[in-house]
C-alpha positions in Angstrom: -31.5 -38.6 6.1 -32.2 -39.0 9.9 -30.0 -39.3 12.1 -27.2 -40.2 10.1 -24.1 -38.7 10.3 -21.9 -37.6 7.7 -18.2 -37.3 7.6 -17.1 -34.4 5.6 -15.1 -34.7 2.2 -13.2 -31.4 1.7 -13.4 -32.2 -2.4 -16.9 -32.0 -2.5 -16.9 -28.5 -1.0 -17.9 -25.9 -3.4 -14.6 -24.0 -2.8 -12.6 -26.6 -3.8 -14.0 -27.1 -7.3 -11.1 -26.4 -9.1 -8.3 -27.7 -6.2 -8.6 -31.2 -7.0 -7.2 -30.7 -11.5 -5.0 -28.0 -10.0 -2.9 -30.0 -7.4 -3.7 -33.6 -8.8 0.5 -34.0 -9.8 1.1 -31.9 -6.3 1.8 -33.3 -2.7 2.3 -29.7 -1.3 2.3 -31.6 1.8 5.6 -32.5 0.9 6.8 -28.7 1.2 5.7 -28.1 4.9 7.8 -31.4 5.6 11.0 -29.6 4.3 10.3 -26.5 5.5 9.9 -27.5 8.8 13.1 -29.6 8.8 15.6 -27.8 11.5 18.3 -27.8 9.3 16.1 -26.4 6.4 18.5 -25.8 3.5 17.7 -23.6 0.8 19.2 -26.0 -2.1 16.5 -28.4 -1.0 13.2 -26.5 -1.1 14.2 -24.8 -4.5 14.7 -28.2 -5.8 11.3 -28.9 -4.6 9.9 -25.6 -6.5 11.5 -26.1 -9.6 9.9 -29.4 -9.8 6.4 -28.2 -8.5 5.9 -25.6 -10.5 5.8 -27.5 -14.1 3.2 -30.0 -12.1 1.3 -27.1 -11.5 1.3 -25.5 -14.6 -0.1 -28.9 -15.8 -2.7 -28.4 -13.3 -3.5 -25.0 -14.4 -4.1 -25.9 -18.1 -6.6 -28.7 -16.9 -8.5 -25.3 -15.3 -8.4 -22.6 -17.1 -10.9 -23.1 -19.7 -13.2 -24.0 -17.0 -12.2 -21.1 -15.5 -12.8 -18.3 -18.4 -16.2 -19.9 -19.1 -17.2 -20.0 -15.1 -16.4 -18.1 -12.8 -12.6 -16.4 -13.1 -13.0 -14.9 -10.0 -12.8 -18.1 -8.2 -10.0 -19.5 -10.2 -8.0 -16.4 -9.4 -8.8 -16.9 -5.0 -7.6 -20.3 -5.8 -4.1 -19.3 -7.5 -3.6 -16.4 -5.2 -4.4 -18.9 -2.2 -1.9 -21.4 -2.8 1.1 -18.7 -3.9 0.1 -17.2 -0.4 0.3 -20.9 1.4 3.5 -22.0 -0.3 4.7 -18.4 0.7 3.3 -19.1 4.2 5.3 -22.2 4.1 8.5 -20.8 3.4 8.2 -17.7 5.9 7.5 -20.0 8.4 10.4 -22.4 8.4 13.8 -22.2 10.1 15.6 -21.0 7.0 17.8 -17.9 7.8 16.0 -14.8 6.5 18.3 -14.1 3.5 17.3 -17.1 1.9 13.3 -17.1 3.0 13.7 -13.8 0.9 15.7 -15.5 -2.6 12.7 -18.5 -2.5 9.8 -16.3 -2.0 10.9 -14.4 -4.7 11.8 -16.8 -7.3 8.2 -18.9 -6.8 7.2 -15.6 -6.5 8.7 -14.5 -9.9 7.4 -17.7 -11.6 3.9 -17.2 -10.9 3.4 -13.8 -12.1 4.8 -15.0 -15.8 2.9 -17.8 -16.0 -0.7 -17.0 -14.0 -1.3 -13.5 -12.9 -2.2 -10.7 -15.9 -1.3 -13.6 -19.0 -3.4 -14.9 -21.6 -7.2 -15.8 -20.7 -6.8 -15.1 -17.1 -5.8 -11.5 -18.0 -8.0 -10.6 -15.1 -6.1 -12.5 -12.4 -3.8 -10.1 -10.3 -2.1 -10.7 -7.8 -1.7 -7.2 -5.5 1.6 -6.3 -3.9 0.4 -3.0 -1.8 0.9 -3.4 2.2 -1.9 -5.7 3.8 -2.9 -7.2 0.4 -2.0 -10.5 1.4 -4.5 -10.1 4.3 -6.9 -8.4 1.9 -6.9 -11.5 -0.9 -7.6 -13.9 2.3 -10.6 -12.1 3.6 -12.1 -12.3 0.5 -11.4 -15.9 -0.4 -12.2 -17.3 3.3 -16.2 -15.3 3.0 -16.7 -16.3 -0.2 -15.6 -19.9 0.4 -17.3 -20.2 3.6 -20.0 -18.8 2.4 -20.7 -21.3 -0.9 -19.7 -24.0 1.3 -22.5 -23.1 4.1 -24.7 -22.9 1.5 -23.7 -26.1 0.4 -23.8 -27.7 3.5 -27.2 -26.6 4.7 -29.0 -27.7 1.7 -27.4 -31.3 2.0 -26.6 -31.7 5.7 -29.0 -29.4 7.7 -28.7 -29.8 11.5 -25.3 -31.9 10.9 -23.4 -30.7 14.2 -20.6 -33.1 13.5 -20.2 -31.8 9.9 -20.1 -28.6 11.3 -17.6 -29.2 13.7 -15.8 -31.3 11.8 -15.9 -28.1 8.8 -14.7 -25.6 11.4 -11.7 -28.2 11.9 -10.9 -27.8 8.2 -11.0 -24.0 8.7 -9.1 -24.0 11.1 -5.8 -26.4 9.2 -6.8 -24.1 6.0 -5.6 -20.8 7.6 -3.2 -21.9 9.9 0.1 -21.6 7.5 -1.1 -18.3 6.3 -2.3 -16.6 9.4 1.0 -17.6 11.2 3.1 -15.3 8.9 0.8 -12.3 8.1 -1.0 -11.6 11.9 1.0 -9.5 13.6 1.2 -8.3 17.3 -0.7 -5.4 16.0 -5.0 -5.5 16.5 -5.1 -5.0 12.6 -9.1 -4.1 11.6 -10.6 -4.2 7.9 -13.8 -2.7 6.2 -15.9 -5.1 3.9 -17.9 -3.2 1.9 -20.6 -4.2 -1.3 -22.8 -1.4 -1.0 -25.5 -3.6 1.1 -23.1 -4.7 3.6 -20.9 -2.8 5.4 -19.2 -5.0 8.2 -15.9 -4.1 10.1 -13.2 -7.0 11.4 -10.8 -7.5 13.1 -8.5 -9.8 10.9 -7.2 -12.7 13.4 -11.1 -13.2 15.0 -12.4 -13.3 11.5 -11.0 -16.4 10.7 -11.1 -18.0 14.0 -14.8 -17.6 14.5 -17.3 -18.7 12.1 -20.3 -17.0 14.5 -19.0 -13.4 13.3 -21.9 -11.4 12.6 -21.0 -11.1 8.7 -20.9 -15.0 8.5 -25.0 -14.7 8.6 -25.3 -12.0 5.8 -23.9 -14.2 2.8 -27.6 -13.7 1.1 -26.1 -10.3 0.2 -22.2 -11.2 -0.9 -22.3 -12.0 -4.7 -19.2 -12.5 -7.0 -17.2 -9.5 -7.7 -18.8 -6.6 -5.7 -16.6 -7.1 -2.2 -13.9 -4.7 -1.6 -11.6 -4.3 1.3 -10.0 -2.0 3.4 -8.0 -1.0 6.3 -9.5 0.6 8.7 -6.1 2.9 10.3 -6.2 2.8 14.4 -5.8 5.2 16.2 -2.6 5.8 18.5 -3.0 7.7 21.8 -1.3 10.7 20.2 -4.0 10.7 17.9 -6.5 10.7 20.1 -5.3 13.8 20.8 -5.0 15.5 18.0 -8.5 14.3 16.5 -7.6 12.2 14.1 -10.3 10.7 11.7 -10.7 6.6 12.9 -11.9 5.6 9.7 -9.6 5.9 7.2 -8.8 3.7 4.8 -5.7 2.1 3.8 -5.3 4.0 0.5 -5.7 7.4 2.9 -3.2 6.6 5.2 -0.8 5.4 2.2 -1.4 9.0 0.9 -0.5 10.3 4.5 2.4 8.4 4.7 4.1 10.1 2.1 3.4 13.5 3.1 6.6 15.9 4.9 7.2 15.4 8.3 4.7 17.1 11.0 7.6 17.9 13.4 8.2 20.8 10.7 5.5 23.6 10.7 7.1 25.6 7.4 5.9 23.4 4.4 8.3 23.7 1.2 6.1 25.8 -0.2 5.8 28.3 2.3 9.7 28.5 2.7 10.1 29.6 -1.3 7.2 31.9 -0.6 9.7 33.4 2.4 12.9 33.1 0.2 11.5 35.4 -2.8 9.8 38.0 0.0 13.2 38.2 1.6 15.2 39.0 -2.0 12.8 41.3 -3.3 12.6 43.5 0.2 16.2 43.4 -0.1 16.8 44.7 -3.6 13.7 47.5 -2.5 16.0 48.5 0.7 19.1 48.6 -1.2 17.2 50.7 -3.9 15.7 52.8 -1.5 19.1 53.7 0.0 20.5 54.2 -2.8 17.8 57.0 -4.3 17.4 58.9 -1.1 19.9 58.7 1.0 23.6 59.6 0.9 24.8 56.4 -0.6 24.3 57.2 -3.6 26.5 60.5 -3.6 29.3 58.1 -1.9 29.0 55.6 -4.8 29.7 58.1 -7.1 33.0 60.1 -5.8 34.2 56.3 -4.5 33.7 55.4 -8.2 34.8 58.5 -9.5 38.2 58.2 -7.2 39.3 55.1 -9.7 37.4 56.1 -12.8 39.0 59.3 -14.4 36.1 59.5 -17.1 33.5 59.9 -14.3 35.0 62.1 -12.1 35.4 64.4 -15.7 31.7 64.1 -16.2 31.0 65.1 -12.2 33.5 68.1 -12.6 31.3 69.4 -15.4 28.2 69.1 -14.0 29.0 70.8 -10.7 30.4 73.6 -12.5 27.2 73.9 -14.9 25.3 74.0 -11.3 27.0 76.9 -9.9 26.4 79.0 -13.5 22.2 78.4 -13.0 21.6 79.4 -9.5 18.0 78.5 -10.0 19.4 74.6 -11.1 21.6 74.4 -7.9 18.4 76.0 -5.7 16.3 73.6 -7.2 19.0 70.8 -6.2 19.4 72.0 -2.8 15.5 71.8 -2.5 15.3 68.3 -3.5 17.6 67.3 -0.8 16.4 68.7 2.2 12.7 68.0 1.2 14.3 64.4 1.2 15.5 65.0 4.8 
């Protein structure tokens, strides 16, 4: 090859096996255009998605085959990455929010019927737990860049031009997507395989290629990535002593749990409701066997119940016959005194 120089062809990339039958009816270009437009009416882009998405299902049937007998993984980076542009597309114009919501979720709607968890492509999901967005592009952008390197090595080694011109492409892929889901917050993942175990931070990872994890794609294989978010701690955590690492799922679980600012959990406050009846009925029973109380409940009943004041009559008149009943009676008392 010498010093020839190459310009690059973005359908020859590896990554973009599939893109070309998928989007060969599509001009998605055509999208941004509208979306961009200042006055950016709703009516218009629907119009736009109701005609795009029987193009693309035609694409999608040209693919799927391909895709079952290959490598479904990839066809399900590919679906997931254009939802997630055409998404990025829409968030990002000057539509009011209200109707940025009603598109998103009728492409949104139309996608899951017709290419997430249906027919051959059962395995395709498409995730709708916080950062999953950000999640699905991780993955797609390493194991694109990484095919693509490989790629690109093998036929172009030493190409600096290539290689610049490559990080341009990069750079125009992302750009939609990363404008909606990078926040002001320094949000860090955790890539994980078992071999490699690599921590981000999400808006550097796309931005530069010389990321230490760009050099390790001899151990990322198809299917055995998984990401997480790695929870930051505040200053108040600090603090406390807060674990750094844990994962999104953890802090999910954490989220949901009562409010710190109480220190009685639920449970602890039934533990203190039943404790406080049942020393109460024990007080009042108490009272009421060895204390005067008793002797008052009885004549105050006895004042509006003729039958038991009858029955009290008797039985102080059968204690005054048996001296040694009334002794023992007296006894009782004042040992209870």
């Amino acid at each position: 090859m010498g010093n020839v120089l190459y310009d690059l062809n973005e359908d020859d990339l590896p990554s973009n096996v599939f893109k070309k039958k998928l989007l060969q009816r599509i001009n998605i270009s055509e999208l941004e255009v509208k979306c961009n437009d200042d006055r950016c009416e709703q009516s218009n882009i629907e119009n736009y998605l109701r005609q795009l998405n029987p193009n693309l299902y035609y694409g999608y049937h040209g693919i799927k085959s391909q895709c079952v007998t290959t490598n479904v993984y990839k066809c399900c980076r590919n679906l997931n990455y254009y939802l997630d542009l055409i998404v990025g597309y829409i968030r990002s114009s000057k539509c009011r929010v209200t109707d940025k919501d009603d598109l998103v979720k009728f492409i949104e709607n139309h996608w899951r019927d017709n290419y997430f968890n249906t027919g051959k492509l059962n395995e395709c999901k498409r995730e709708k737990d916080k950062y999953s967005t950000e999640k699905r592009c991780i993955l797609k952008h390493l194991y694109d860049y990484c095919e693509d390197k490989n790629y690109l090595e093998a036929r172009f080694p030493n190409d600096e031009k290539l290689s610049s011109q490559y990080n341009d492409y990069l750079q125009k892929k992302w750009n939609t997507i990363l404008k909606y889901t990078i926040s002001k917050e320094n949000i860090k993942f955790s890539i994980n395989n078992g071999d490699l175990k690599e921590d981000i931070t999400y808006r550097d990872f796309f931005l530069k290629t010389d990321e230490s994890i760009f050099n390790k794609c001899h151990l990322i294989k198809e299917g055995n990535l998984t990401v997480s978010h790695i929870n930051i701690k505040t200053a108040d955590e600090e603090l406390t002593g807060s674990d750094q690492g844990n994962t999104f799922e953890q802090s999910q679980y954490q989220a949901i749990q009562p409010d710190s600012g109480s220190s009685i959990s639920p449970r602890m406050e039934i533990f203190l409701s039943v404790g406080i009846t049942l020393c109460s009925i024990l007080t009042f029973f108490i009272l009421y066997k060895f204390s005067p109380l008793r002797s008052y409940l009885h004549s105050y009943i006895g004042k509006y119940n003729p039958m038991e004041k009858n029955f009290n009559d008797n039985e102080s008149y059968q204690l005054m016959e048996d001296y040694e009943s009334k002794e023992h009676f007296v006894q009782y008392h004042s040992l209870s005194h």
